[in-house]
C-alpha positions in Angstrom: 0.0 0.0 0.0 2.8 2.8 0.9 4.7 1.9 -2.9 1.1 2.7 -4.0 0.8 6.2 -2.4 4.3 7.0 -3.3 3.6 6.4 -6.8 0.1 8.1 -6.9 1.6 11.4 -5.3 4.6 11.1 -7.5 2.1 10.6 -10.6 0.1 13.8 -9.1 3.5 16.3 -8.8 4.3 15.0 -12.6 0.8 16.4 -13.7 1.2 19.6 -11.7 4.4 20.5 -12.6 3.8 19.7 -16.6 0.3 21.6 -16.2 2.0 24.8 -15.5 3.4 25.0 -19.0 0.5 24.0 -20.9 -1.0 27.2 -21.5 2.0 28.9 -22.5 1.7 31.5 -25.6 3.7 30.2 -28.7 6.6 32.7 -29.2 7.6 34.5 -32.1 11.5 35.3 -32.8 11.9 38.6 -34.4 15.0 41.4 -34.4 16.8 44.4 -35.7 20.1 45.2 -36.0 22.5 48.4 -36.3 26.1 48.7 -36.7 28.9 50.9 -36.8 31.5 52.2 -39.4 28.9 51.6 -42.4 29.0 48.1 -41.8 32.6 48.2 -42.7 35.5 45.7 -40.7 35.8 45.7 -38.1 32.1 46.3 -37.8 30.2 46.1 -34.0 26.1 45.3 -34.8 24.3 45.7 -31.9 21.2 43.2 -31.9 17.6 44.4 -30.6 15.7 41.4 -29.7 12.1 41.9 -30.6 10.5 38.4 -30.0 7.4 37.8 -27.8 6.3 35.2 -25.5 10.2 34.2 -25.0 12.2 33.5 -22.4 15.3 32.4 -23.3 17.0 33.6 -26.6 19.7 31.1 -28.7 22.1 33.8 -31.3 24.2 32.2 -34.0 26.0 35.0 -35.9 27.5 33.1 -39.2 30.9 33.4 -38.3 30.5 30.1 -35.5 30.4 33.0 -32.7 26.9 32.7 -30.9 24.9 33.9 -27.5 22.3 33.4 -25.3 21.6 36.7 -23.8 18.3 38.5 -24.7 19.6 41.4 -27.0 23.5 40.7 -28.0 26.4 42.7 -29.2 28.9 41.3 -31.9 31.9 42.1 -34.0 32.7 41.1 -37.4 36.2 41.3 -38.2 36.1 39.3 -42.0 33.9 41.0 -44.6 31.2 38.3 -46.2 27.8 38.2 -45.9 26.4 36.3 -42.3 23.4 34.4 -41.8 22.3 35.7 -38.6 20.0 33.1 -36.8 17.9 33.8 -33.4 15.5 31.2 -31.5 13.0 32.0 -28.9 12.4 29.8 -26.4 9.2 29.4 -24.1 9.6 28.8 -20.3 9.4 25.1 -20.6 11.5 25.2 -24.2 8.9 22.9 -25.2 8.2 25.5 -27.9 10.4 27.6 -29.9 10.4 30.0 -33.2 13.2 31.3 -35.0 14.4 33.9 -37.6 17.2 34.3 -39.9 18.4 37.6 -41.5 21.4 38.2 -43.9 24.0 41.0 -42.9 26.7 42.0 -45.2 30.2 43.3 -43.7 32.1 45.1 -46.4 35.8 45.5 -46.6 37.1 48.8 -45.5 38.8 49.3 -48.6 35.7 49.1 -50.5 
């Protein structure tokens, strides 16, 4: 009887503690970006996170840097063009969105 009411109670605290997520919003992963000397090396792009419903942010930058702070701050030092990648995640991460956006860092001699 007591393995029984152990394993009702720990049945019981897994529903409670999945329930708390189940209403969560589904994000959406959005930003905007700025940077400095015309977007010229070395180039610092500041990155305004504008995603909703998030609560924990994943950055790649293209150039296999990356972050996981809510708005970042980067510095390109090659010129190319960068696939910049940002996922939102939920409380739980059981749900995430992402976005991608193209930024082109020119050469300064260009």
């Amino acid at each position: 009887m007591k393995i029984r009411n152990i394993s009702c109670a720990f049945v019981i605290f897994l529903l409670a503690s999945t329930a708390c997520y189940k209403n969560e919003a589904v994000p959406s992963a959005d930003f905007s970006y700025a940077g400095d000397n015309q977007f010229k090396i070395p180039c610092t792009v500041i990155y305004t996170n504008l995603s909703l419903n998030s609560f924990s942010w994943e950055w790649r930058f293209g150039d296999d840097s990356a972050s996981t702070f809510k708005d970042a701050v980067h510095t390109y030092t090659k010129p190319g063009t960068y696939a910049v990648y940002l996922r939102a995640y939920t409380q739980s991460r059981k749900e995430w969105a992402s976005q991608i956006k193209e930024i082109i860092i020119k050469d300064t001699l260009r």
